[in-house]
N, C-alpha and C positions, 0 to 999 in steps of 0.2 A: 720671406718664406710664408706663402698662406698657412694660417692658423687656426686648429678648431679648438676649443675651449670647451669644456667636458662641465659641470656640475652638480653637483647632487645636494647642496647645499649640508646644512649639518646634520642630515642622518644616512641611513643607509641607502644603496638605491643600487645592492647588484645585480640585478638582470640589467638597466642601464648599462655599467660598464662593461660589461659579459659583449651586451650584442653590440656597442659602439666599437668595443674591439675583435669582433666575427672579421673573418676572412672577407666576407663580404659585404658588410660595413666600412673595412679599409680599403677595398678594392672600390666602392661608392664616391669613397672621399677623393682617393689618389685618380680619379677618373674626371672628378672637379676644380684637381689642381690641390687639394689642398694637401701640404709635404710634413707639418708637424699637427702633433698630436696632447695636448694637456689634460688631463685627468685630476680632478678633483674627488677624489672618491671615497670622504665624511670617515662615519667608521664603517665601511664595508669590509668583508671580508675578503671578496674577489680583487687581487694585487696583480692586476697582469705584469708580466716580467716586460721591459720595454726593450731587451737583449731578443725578444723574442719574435719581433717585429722591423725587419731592415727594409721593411718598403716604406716605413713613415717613421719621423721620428718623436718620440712618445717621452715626454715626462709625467711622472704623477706625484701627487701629495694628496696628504689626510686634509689639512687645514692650514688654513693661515689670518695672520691679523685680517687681510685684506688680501680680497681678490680684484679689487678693481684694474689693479696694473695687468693681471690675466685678462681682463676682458678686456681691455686700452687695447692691449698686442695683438687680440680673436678676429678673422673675418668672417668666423660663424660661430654663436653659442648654443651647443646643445645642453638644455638644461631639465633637471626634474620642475616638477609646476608652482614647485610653490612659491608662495605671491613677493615673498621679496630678492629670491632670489629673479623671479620674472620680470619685478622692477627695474632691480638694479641694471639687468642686461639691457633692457629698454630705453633703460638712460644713458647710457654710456652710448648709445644710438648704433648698436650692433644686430646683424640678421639674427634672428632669433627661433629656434627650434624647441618646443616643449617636448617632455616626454613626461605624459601621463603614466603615473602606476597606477596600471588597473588593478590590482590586487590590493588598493584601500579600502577600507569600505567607510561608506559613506563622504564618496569622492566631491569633495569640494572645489579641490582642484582640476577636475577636469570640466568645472561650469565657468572658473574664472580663465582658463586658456582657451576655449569656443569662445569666450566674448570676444576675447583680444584677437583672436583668431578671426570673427567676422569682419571688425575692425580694421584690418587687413595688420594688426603691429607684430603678429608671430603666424609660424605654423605650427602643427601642432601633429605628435603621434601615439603611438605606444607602442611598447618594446618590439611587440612581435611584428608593428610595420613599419620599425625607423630604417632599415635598409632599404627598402622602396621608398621610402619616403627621401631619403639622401640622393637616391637616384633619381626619382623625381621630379624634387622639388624647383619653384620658380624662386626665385627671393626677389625677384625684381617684383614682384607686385605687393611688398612689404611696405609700407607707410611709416612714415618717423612716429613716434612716441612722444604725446606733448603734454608732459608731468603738470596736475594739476596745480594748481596755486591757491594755499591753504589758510594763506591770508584774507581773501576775496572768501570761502566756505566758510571761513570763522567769523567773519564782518557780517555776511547772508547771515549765521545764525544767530548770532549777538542782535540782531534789529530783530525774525524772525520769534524769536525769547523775550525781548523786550529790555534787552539787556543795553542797550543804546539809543 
């Protein structure tokens, strides 16, 4: 069963869940094939009821030890920007959709998903155009993700320092 994988990591992020479960957000998804629905939705207040929803099928949780096993199972992660949950989806080597809150201020996150974005390792929206943007989107011109190696940055800086 194609799988979307929802995250907001550990804080709030309902306008995310609000418009990922819009009529027209699920009609986006269900139009791309994809039949289940996972929500991760921190402490948000917005709990869509998933009784309420029989054209996809919808699980949600607050938290868990580990979401890796969610993203293992995802053939798309929609995620809030922040950098490690951005990682993690990128390593697990899954299509990847950001969703900027523009309502930060002094949005850091939305300089580090345009990078990634140019990159070609994610796409990237914000609330008010992630249904167009589902509808949209290519993923085929997404790029694997090739996790630095911090042994080689730490040796660079130990010789750089003078420390070797």
């Amino acid at each position: 069963m194609k799988t979307v994988f929802v995250t907001v990591g550990t804080t709030s992020f309902d306008d995310l869940i609000e418009e990922v479960t819009s009529a027209e957000a699920i009609k986006a998804l269900k139009c791309r094939g994809y039949e289940r629905l996972v929500l991760q939705v921190g402490r948000g207040l917005f709990l869509p009821d998933p009784q309420n929803f029989p054209h996809i099928t919808m699980e949600l949780f607050r938290f868990k030890a580990s979401i890796a096993k969610d993203m293992e199972q995802a053939d798309l992660i929609i995620s809030h920007a922040g950098a490690g949950s951005c990682l993690e989806a990128l390593g697990a080597g899954k299509a990847l959709l950001v969703v900027v809150n523009d309502k930060l201020m002094d949005n850091h996150q939305l300089e580090l998903a345009r990078q990634l974005h140019v990159d070609l390792h994610l796409l990237y929206c914000t609330c008010p155009t992630l249904t167009e943007t589902l509808r949209s989107m290519d993923l085929s011109v997404l790029q694997p993700f090739v996790p630095g190696q911090p042994q080689k940055f730490a040796h660079f800086m130990d010789k750089a320092l003078g420390l070797q």
